[in-house]
Each structure stands twice: as C-alpha cells, then as structure tokens.
C-alpha positions as CSV (number, residue, x, y, z in Angstrom):
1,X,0.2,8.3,-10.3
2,X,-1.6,9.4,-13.1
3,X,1.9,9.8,-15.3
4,X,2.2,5.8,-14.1
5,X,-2.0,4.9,-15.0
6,X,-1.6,7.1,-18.5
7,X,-3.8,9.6,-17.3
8,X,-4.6,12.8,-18.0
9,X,-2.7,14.9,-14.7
10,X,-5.0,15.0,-12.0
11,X,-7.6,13.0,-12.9
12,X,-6.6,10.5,-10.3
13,X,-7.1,13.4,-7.5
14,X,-10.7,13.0,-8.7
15,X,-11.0,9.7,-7.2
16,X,-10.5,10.5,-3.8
17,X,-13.3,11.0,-1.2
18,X,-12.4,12.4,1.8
19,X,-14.4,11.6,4.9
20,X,-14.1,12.6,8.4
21,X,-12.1,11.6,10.7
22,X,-12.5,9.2,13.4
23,X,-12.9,10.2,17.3
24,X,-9.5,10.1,19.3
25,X,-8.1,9.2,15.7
26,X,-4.3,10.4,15.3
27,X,-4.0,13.3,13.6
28,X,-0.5,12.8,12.2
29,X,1.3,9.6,11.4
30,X,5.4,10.7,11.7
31,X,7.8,7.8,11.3
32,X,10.9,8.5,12.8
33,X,13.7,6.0,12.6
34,X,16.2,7.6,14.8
35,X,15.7,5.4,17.5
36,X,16.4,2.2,15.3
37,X,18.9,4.2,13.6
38,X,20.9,4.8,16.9
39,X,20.3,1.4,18.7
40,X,20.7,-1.0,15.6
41,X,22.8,1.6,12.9
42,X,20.0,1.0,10.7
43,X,18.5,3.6,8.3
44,X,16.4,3.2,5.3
45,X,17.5,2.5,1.4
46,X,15.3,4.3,-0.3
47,X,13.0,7.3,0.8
48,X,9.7,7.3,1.5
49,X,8.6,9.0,-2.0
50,X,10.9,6.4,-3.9
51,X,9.3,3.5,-2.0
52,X,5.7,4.1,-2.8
53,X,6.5,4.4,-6.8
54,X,8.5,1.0,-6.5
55,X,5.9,-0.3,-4.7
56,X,3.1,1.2,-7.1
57,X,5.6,-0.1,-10.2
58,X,5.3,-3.9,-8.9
59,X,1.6,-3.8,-8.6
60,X,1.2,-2.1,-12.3
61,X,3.8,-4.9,-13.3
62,X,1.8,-8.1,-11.0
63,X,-1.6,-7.1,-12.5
64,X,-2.6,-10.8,-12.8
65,X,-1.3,-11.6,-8.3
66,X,-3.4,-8.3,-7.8
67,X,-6.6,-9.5,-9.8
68,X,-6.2,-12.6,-7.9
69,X,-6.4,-11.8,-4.5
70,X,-8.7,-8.9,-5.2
71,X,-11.0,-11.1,-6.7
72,X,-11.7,-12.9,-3.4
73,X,-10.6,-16.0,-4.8
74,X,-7.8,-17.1,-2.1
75,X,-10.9,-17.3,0.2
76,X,-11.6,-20.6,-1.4
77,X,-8.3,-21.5,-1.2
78,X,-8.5,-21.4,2.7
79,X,-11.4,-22.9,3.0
80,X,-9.7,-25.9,1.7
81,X,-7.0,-25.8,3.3
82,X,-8.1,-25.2,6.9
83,X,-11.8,-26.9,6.5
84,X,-12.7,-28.7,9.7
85,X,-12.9,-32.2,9.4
C-alpha cells in the first residue's frame, strides 16, 4: 500500500488501530470456494492478493467517484429522488 500511496514503507501500518474484538464475533473469516467450484465448475480469476491491488488501483485511479460519495453528497441525491410527496 504504501509503494501504491508513495510512502515511505510502513508508514501506512501506522495508521491502523486495532481494537478488540466483539463478543461471539468470528474469529476467522476462510472463504472456500470448493463447494461452488464442484457444483457450478466455477473458480476465481484472479487471487485474493491480486484482487485487492486491482481493486486498490481503481480507487487511486476514480479519486474524483471516491471523493464524491465520501463526501456524503449522494445523500442529497436521494433525498430528491425518493422525497415523499
């Protein structure tokens, strides 16, 4: 990430706060696509670890759709749109 944001290494590791857990909260999250894979033939294209810097790529390329609906402007949008009459 930081390579991506031009940062020095690990200065993005500095961001994160870690907090506890919630009760009865999962303790592992595990996907396993064997059961689609063997009912449907289906398996993913890319890995999981090639997905997330696609997907991190697109956001640092769509800066201006991220500000946008980060900026809580869409909420006017709806309001608008779906505004009892």
């Amino acid at each position: 990430m930081d390579e991506k944001l031009g940062r020095a290494p690990g200065e993005s590791e500095q961001l994160i706060t870690y907090v506890k857990d919630r009760p009865g909260h999962d303790r592992r999250y595990a996907i396993d696509a064997s059961k689609i894979n063997k009912e449907l033939g289906w398996k993913p294209s890319v890995t999981f670890e090639e997905g997330l810097s696609q997907t991190i790529d697109w956001y640092l390329e769509n800066t201006e759709w991220l500000e946008h609906v980060t900026s809580g402007a869409y909420q006017q949008y709806y309001e608008q749109q779906y505004a009892v009459k």
